[in-house]
Backbone bond lengths (Angstrom), bond angles and torsions (degrees), N, CA, C in turn:
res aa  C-N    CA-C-N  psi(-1)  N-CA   C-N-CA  omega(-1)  CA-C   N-CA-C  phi
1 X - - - 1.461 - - 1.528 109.19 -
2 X 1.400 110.94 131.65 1.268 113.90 -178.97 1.841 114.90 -68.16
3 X 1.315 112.49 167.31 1.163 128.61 -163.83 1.511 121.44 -149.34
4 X 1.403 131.68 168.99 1.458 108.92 -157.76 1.973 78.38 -145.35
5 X 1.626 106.73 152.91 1.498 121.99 -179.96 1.213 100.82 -156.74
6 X 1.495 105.75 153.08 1.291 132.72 170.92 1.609 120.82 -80.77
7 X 1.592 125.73 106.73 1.048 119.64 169.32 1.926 105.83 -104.24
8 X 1.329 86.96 143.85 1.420 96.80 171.42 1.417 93.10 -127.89
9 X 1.637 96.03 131.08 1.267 106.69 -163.31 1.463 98.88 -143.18
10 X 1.892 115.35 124.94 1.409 105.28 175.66 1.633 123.64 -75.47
11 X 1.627 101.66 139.14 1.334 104.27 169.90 1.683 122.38 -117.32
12 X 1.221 114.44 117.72 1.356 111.30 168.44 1.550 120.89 162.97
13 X 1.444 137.23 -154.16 1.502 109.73 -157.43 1.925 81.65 -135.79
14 X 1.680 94.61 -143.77 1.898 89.35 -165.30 1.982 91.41 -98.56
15 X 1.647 109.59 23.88 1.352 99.15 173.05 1.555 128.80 -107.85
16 X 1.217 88.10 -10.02 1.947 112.33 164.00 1.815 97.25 159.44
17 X 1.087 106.35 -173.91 1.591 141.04 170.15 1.584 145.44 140.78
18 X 0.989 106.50 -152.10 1.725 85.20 178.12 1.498 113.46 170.73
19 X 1.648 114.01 151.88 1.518 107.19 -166.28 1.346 128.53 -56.43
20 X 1.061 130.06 154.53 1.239 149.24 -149.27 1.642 97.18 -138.85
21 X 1.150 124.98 129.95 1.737 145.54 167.97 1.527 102.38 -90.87
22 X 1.374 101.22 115.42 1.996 114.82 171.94 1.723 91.32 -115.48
23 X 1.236 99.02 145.76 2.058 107.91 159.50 2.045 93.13 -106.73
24 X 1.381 86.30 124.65 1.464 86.08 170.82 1.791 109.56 -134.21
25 X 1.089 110.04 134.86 1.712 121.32 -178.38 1.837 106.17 -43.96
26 X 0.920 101.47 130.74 1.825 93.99 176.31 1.725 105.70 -118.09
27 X 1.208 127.75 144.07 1.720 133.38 -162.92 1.825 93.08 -142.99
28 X 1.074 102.90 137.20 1.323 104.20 144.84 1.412 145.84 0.89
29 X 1.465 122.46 104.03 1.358 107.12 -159.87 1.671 140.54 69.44
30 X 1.460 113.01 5.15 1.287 108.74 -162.16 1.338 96.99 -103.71
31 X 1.494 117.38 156.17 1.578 135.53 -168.24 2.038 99.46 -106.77
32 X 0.942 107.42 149.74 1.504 113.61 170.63 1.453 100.01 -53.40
33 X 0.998 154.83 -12.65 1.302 154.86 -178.17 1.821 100.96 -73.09
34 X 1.298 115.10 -57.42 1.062 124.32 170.45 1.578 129.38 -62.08
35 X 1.407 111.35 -31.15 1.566 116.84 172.35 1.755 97.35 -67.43
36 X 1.336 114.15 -73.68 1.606 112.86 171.90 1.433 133.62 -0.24
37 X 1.784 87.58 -63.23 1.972 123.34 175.89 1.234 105.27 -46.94
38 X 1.487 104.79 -61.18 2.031 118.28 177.79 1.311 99.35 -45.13
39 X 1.832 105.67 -71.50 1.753 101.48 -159.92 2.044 120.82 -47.38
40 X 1.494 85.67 -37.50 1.809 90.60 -178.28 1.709 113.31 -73.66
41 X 1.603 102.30 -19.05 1.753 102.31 -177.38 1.777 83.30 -78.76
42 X 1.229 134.26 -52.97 0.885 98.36 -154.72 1.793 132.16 -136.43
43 X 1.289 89.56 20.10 1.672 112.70 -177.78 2.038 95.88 -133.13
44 X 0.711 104.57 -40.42 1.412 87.92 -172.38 1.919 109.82 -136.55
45 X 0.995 115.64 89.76 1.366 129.65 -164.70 1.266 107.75 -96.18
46 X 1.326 144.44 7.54 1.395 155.41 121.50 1.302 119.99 -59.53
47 X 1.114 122.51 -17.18 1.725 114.80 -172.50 1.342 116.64 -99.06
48 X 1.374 102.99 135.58 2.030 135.69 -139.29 1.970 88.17 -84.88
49 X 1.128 110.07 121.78 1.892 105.03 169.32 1.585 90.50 -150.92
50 X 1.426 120.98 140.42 1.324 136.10 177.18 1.220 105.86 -95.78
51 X 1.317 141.89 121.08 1.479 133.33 161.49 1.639 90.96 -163.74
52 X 1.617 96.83 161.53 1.869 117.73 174.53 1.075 94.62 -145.69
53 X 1.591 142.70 -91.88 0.911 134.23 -136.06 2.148 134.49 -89.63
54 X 1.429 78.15 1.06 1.816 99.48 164.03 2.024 90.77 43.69
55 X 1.152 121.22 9.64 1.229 95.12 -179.92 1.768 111.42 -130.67
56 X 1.115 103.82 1.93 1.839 107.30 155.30 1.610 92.28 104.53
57 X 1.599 121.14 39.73 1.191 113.32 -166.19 1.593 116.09 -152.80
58 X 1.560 92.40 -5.35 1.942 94.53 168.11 1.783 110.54 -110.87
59 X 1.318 102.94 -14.21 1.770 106.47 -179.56 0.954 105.94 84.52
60 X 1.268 145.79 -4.35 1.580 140.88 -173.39 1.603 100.02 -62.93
61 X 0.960 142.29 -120.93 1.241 143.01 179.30 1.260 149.64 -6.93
62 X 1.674 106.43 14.73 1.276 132.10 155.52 1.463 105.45 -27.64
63 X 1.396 127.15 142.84 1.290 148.86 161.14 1.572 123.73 -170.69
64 X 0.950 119.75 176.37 1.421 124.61 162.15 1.905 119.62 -100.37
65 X 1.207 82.10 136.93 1.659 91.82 -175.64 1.507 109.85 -125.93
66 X 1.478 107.72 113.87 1.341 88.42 170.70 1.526 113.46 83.86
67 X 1.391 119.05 0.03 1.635 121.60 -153.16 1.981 122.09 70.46
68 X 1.340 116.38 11.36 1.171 104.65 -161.56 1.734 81.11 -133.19
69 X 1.498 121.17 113.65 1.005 140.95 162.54 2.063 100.27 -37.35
70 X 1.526 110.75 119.39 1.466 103.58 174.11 1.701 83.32 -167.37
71 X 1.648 83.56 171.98 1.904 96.58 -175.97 1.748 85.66 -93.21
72 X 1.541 108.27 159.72 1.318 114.01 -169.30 1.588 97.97 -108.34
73 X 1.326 113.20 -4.78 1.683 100.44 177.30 1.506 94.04 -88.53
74 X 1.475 138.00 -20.42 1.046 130.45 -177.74 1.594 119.09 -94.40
75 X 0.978 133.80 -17.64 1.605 148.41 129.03 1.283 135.29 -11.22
76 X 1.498 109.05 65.46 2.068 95.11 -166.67 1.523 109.90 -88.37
77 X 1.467 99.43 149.00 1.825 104.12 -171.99 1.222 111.07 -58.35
78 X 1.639 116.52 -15.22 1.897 116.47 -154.23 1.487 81.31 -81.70
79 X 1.493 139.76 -27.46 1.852 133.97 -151.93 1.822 86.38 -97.93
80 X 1.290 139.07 -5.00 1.134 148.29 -172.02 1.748 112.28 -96.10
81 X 1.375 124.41 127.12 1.325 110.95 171.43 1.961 109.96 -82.44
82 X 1.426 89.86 105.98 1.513 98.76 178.42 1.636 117.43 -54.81
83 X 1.127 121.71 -28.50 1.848 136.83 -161.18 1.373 92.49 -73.78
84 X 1.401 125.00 -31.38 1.787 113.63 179.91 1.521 95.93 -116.35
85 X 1.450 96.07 155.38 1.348 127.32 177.94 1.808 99.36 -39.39
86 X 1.877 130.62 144.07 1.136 113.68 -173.27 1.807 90.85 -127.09
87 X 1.506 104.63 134.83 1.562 81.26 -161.85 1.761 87.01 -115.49
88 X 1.260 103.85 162.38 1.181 119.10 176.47 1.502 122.90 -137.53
89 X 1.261 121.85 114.61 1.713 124.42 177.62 1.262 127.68 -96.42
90 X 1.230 109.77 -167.31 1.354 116.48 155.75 1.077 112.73 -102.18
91 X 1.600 118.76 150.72 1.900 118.68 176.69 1.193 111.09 -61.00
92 X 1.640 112.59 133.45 1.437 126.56 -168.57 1.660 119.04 -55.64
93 X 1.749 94.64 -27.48 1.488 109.12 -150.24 1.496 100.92 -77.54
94 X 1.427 129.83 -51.45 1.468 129.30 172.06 1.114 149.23 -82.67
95 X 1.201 157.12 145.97 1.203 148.44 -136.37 1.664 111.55 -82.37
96 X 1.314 113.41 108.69 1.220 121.75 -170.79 1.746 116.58 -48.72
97 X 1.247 127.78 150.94 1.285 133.76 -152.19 1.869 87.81 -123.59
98 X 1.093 110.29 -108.35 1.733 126.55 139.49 1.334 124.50 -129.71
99 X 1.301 112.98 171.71 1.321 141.62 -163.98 1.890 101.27 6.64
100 X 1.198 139.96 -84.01 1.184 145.22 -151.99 1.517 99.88 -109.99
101 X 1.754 134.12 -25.01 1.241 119.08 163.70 1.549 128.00 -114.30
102 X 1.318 80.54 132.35 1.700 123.68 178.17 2.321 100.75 -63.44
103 X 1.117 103.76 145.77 1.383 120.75 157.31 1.690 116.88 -83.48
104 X 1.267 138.82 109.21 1.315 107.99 -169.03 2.016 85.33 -131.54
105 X 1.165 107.27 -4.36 1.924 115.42 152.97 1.757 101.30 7.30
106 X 1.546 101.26 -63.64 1.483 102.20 -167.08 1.319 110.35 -47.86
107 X 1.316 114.52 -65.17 1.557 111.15 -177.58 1.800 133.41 -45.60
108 X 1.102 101.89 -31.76 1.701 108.99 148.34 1.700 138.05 -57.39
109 X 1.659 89.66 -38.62 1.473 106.34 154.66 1.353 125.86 -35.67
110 X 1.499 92.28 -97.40 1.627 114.79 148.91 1.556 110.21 -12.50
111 X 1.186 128.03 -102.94 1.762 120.67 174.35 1.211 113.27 9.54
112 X 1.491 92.85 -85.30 1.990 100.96 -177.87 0.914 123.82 -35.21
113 X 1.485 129.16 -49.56 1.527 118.70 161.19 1.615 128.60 -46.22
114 X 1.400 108.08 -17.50 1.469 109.40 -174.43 1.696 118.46 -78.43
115 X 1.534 111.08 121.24 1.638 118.18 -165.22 1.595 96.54 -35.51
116 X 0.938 132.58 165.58 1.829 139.57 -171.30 1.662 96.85 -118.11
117 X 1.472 110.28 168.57 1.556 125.37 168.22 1.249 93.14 -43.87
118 X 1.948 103.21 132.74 1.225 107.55 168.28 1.563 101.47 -120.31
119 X 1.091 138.47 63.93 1.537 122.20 -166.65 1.595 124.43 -67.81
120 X 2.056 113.52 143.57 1.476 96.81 -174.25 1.528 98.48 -94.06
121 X 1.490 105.40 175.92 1.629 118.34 -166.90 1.770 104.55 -55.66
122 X 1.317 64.95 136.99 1.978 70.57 162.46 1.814 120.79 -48.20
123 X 1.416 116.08 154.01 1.336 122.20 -167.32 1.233 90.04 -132.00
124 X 1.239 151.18 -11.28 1.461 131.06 -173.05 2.014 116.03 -98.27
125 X 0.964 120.08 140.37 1.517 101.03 -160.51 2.211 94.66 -78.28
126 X 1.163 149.52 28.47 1.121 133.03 137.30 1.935 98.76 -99.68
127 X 1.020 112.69 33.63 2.116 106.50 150.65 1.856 93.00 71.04
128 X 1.547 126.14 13.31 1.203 107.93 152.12 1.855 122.86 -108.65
129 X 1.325 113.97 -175.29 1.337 99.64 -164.89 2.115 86.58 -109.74
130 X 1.913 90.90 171.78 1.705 99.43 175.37 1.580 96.14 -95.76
131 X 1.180 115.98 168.70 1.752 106.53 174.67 1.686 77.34 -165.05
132 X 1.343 108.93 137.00 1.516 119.45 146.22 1.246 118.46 -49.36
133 X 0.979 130.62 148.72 1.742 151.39 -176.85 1.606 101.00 -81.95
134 X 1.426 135.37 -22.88 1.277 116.62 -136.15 1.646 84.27 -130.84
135 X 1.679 116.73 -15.80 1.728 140.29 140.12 1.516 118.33 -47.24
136 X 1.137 99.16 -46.70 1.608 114.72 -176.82 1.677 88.31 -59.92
137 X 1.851 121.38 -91.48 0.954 143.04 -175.50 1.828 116.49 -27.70
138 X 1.753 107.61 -22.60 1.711 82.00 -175.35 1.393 86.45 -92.64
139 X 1.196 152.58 -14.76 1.764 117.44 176.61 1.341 121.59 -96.33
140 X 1.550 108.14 18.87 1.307 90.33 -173.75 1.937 113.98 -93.92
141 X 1.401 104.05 6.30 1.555 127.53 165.51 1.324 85.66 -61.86
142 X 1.395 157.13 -77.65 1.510 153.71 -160.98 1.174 99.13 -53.52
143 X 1.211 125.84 -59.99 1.509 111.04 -165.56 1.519 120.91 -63.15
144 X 1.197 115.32 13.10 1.297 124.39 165.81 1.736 125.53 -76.99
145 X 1.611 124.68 -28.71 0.890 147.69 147.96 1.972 116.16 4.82
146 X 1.226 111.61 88.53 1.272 90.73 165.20 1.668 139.77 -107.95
147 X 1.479 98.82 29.22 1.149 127.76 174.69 1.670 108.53 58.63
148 X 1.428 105.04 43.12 2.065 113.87 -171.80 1.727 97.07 -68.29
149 X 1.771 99.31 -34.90 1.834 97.01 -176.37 1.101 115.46 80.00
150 X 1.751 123.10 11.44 1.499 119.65 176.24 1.300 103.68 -75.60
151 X 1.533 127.25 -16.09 1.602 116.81 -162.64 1.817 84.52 -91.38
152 X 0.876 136.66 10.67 1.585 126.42 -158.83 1.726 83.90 -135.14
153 X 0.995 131.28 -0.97 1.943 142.69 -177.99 1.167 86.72 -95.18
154 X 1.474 125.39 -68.13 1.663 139.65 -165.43 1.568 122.56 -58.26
155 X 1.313 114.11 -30.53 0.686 120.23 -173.85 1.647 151.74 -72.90
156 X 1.587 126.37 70.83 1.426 112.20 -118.15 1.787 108.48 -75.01
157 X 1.030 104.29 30.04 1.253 112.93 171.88 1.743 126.75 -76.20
158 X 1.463 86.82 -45.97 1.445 119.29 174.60 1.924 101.11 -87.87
159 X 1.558 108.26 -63.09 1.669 104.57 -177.88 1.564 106.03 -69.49
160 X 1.086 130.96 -53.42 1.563 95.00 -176.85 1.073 117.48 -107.90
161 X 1.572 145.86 8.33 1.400 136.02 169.91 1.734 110.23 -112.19
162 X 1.260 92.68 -11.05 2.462 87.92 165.81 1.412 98.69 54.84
163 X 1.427 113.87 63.46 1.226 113.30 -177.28 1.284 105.74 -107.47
164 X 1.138 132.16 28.28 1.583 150.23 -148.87 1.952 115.77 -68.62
165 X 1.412 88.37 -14.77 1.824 108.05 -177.85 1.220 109.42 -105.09
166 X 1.985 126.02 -24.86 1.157 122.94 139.37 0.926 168.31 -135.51
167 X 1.590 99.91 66.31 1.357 118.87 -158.85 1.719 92.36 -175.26
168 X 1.677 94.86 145.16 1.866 87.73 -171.19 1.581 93.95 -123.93
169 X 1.640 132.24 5.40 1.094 106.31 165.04 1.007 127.33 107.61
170 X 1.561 123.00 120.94 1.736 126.32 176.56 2.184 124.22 -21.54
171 X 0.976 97.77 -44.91 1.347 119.45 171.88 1.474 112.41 -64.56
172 X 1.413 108.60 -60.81 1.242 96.13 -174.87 1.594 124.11 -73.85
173 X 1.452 98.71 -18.95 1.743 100.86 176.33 1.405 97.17 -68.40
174 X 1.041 128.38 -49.30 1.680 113.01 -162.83 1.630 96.50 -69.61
175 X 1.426 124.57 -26.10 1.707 101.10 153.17 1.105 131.14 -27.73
176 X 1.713 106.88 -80.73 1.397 140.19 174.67 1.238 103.33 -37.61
177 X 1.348 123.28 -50.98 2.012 115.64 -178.51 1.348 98.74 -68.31
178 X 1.732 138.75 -48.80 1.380 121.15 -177.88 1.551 129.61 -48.32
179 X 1.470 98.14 -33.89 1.746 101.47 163.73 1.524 110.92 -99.95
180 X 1.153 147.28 -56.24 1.575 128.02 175.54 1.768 110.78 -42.55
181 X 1.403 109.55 -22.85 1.561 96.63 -174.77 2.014 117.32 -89.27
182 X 1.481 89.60 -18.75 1.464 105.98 179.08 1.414 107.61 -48.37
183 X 1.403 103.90 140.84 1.538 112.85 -175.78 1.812 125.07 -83.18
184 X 1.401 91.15 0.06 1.319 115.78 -179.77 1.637 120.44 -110.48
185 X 1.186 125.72 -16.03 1.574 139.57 174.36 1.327 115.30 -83.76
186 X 1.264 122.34 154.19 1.250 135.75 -124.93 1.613 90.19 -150.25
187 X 1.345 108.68 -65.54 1.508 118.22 -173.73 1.382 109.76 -29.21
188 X 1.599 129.57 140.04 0.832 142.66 101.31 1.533 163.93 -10.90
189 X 1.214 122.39 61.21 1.541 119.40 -137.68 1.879 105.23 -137.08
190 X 1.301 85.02 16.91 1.671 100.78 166.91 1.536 128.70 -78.18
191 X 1.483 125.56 -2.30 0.902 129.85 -139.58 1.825 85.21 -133.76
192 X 1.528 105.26 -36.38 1.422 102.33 174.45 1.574 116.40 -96.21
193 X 1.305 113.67 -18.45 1.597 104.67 167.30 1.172 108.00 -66.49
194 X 1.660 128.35 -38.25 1.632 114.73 -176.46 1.595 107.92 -67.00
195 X 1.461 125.35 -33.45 1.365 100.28 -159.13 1.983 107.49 -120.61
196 X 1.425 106.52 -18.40 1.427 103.46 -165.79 1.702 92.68 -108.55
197 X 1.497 125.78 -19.22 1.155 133.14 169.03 1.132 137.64 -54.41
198 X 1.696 99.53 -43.81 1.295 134.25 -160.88 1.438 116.89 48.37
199 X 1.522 130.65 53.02 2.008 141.22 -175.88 1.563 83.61 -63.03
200 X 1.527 128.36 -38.29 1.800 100.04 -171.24 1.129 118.19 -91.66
201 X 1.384 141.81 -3.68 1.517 120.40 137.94 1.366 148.60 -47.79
202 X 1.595 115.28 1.77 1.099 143.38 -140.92 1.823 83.87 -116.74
203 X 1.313 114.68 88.23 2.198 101.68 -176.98 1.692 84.95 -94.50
204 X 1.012 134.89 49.77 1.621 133.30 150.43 1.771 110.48 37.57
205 X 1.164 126.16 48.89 1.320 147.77 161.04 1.421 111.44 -66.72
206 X 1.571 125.02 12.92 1.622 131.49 174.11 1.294 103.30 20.00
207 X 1.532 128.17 64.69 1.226 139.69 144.12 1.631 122.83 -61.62
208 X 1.087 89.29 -49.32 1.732 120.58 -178.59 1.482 107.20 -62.80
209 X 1.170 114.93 -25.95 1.615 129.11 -139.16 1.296 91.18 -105.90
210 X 1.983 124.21 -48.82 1.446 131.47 164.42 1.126 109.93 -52.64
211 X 1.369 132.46 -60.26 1.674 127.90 -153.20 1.935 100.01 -80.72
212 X 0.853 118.07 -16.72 1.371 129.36 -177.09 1.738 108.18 -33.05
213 X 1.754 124.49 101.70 1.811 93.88 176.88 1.270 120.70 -101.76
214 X 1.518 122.81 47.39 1.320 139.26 -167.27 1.746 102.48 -136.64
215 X 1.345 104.20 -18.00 1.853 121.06 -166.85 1.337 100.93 32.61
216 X 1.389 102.20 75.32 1.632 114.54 156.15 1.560 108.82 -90.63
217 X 1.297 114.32 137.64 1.291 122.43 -161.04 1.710 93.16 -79.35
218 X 1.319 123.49 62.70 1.865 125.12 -170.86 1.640 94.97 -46.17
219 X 1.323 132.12 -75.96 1.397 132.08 -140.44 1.508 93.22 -77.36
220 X 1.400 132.71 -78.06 1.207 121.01 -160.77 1.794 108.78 -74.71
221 X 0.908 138.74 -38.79 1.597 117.95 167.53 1.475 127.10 -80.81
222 X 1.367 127.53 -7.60 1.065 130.88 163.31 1.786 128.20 -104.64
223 X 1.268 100.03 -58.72 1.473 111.64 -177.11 1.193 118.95 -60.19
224 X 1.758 107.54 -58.22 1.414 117.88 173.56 1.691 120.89 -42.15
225 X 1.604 100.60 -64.69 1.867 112.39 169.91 1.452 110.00 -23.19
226 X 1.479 99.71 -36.87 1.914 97.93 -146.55 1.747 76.76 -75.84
227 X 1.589 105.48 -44.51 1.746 92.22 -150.56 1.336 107.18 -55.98
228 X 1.218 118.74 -36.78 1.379 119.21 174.54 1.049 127.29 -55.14
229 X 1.688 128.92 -31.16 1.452 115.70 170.70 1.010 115.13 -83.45
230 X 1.653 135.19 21.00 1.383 134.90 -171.50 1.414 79.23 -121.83
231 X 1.054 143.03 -49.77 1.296 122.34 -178.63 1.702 115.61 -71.96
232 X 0.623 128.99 -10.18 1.632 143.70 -172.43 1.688 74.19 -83.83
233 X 0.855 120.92 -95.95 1.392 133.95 -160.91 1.371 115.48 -15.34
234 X 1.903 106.61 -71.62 1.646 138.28 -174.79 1.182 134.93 -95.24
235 X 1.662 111.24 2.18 1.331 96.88 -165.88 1.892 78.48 -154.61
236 X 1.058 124.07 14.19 1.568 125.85 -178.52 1.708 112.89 -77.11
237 X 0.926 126.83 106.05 2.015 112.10 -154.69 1.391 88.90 -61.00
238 X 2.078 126.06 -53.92 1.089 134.64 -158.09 2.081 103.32 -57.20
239 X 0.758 116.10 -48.83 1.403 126.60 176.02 1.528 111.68 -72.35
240 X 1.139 146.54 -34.37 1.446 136.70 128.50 1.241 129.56 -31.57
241 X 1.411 113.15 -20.89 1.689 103.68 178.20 1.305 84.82 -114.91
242 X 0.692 163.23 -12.49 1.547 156.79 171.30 2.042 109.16 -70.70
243 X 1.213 97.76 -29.68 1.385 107.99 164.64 1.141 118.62 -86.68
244 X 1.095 124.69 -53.69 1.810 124.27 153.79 0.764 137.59 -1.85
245 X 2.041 109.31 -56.88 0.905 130.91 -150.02 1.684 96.19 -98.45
246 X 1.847 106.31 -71.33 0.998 106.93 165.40 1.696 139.02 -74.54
247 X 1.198 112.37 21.39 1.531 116.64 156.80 1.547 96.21 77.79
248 X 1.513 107.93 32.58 1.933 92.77 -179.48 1.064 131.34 -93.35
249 X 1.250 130.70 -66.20 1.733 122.51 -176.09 1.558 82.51 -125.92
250 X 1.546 82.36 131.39 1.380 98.29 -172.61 1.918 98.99 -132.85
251 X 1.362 108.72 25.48 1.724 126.80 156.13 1.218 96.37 -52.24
């Protein structure tokens, strides 16, 4: 039997606005994605919401619910207390568009700067390479990534200090670990997570790691690794005199 809830839902662009109260019918099974769908089919047919793939797998539909950064096709009303108003925003962290879309441009930005696959020559005499199986298996937790950007919403690095010039972000490190961890790359990219990256602002508070809707392990299999090979690298006394000595990386 159908049922009726209160969404408070913000409306407005990056020049002011403010929530707005919809009554929308609630049925069985339906995700905030679907209450939204109703309110814009049929109370508010101007109001801006980004989504495609309704199935928890293109990231479009990032928002906040409730205060808790989540995708809204993946969001069911029954895990929601229906009896109070259920509010839904836009993510705090990017530059508001209207009502439900966010600008998140930057983070693509960002990317491009990131060194690309560097692979070394093949070792096998038909021109392919050997790779451990169990090499293969730790990045393929990254490749799960659907670039939703809630761990880069969460993150108060990015949400409350706009550190956006130094520091590129939960997302993009688990980039950076999919190619520094590859068993086939070559690149070098230790030298820019410590300083143009900013990996040590990052005190690993697995913020990123909660809002995650893929549960990629961000802080301890990605973030953490990285910090460590930047410290391995720069701050190792034994590996400083070993460079010293032998004249090695002198980054």
């Amino acid at each position: 039997m159908s049922s009726t809830a209160t969404f408070r839902i913000w409306r407005g662009d990056a020049n002011g606005g403010q929530f707005r109260d919809y009554q929308a019918r609630i049925d069985e099974g339906m995700v905030v994605l679907d209450a939204v769908h109703q309110i814009q089919a049929e109370q508010a047919p101007d109001m801006a919401v980004r989504w495609n793939c309704k199935a928890g797998k293109c990231g479009s539909c990032s928002s906040e619910i409730n205060g808790m950064p989540k995708l809204m096709c993946m969001t069911r009303l029954s895990d929601l207390p229906l009896d109070q108003p259920i509010t839904v925003e836009p993510m705090h962290t990017f530059p508001l568009i209207k009502d439900l879309v966010t600008d998140v441009s930057w983070n693509f930005r960002a990317k491009k700067k990131l060194k690309p696959f560097n692979p070394r020559r093949p070792d096998a005499p038909d021109g392919s390479w050997r790779m451990a199986q169990r090499d293969i298996e730790r990045i393929q937790e990254f490749r799960k990534c659907i670039e939703c950007f809630l761990c880069q919403d969460v993150c108060h690095v990015l949400r409350e200090h706009h550190l956006e010039d130094q520091f590129i972000g939960p997302r993009l490190f688990v980039f950076t670990a999919a190619l520094e961890m590859h068993p086939l790359d070559t690149e070098n990219r230790l030298p820019n997570l410590r300083k143009l990256d900013g990996i040590g602002y990052c005190n690993i508070t697995k913020c990123c790691t909660k809002v995650c809707p893929e549960e990629i392990h961000i802080t301890d299999n990605a973030i953490i690794p990285l910090k460590e090979r930047v410290v391995d690298q720069f701050f190792d006394p034994i590996t400083r005199i070993i460079n010293a000595v032998t004249g090695g990386d002198k980054r």
